[in-house]
N, C-alpha and C positions, 0 to 999 in steps of 0.2 A: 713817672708814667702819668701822676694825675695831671700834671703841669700839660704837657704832649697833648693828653686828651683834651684840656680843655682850652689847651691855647696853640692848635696844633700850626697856625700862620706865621706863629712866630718862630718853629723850627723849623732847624736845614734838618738836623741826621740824631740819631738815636744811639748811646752805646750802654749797654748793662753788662753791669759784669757780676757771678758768680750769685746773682740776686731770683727770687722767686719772685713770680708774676701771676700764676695759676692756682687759683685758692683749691681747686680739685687735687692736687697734686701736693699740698702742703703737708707732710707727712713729720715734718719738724717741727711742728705746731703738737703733735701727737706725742709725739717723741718726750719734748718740753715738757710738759704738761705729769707723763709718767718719771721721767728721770731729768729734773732739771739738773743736776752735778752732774748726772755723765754728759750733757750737752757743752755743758761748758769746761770740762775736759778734754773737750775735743778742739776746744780755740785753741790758737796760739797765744803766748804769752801776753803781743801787746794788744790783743783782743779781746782778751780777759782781761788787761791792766785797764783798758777805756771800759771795759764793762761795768769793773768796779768805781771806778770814777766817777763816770755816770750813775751808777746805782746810792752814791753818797752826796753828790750833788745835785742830781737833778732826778729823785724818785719817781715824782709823780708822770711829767715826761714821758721818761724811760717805761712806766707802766702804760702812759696814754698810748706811745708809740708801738707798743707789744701786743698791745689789746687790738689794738688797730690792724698791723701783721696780720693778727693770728684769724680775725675775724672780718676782713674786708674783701669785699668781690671787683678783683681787678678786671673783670670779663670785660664789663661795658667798657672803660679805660682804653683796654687790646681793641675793641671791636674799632672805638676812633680812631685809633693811631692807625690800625691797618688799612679803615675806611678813606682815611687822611694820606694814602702811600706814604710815608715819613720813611725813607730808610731806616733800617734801623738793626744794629748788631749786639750780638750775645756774645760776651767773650767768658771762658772759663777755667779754672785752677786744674791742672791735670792733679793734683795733688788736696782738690776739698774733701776736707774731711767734715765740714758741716754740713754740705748741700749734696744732693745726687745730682750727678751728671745727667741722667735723664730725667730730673725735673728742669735744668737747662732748655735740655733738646725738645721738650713740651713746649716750655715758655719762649723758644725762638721759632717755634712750626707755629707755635698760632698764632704769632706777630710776626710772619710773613721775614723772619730776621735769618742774617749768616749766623753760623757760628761756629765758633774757632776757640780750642783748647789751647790755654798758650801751656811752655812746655818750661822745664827747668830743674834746677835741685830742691828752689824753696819755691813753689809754684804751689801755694795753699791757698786759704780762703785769702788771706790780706793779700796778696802777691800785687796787686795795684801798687797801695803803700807801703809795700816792702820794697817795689824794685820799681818803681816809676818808670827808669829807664825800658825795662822791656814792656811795661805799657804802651809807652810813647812807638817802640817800633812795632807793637802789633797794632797804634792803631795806623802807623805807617802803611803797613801792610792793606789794611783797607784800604788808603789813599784818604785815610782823615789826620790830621794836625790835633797834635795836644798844644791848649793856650797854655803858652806860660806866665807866670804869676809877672802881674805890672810892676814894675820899679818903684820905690817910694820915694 
């Protein structure tokens, strides 16, 4: 988003997925803060396995990056990118169990964005990197292409 806002000439199109953008609405911040173990019993495994990887490798980061989440106002950011027309789409886990659905539908009404619940058996927070393939055909769906990785 901050990329978008401040470099918004250089984008075609926008896609988020299952991500917060409205510090009003950050209620996982709250969440965290009272019960960090039940939060992260709510990951899936390999979202816990990279949490703890990161948490052994790269601590400080990992807190820079959390502090930042928890404490930063995306507004002005939304206000650009909306200012900017950028298309720009929300897609989300019919199955998160870390994020509410309607902090989605907040964060794609104030950015002007579609948004589209993809659907499935494992359709959770990771469901990008779990299943790529039905990434790629929801972003079919909008009539956007996933790059794939350059040949080495």
């Amino acid at each position: 988003m901050g990329l978008v806002a401040r470099r918004p000439d250089q984008v075609v199109e926008c896609v988020f997925g299952d991500t917060l953008g409205v510090r009003q609405r950050f209620g996982l911040a709250a969440e965290a803060m009272r019960n960090p173990l039940g939060i992260l019993a709510m990951a899936t495994p390999p979202a816990a396995t990279a949490f703890f990887d990161s948490l052994i490798t790269h601590p400080a980061q990992l807190a820079a990056g959390a502090l930042w989440g928890f404490a930063s106002d995306r507004e002005p950011d939304i206000d650009r990118v909306v200012g900017a027309e950028i298309p720009c789409h929300v897609l989300w886990a019919n199955h998160d169990t870390l994020l509410a659905r309607s902090d989605g539908e907040e964060f794609a009404r104030r950015l002007h964005a579609t948004f589209t619940v993809a659907s499935g058996p494992r359709v959770d927070h990771d469901w990008m990197f779990d299943d790529p393939q039905l990434f790629a055909e929801h972003l079919r769906r909008l009539g956007l292409q996933a790059l794939s990785a350059s040949p080495r």
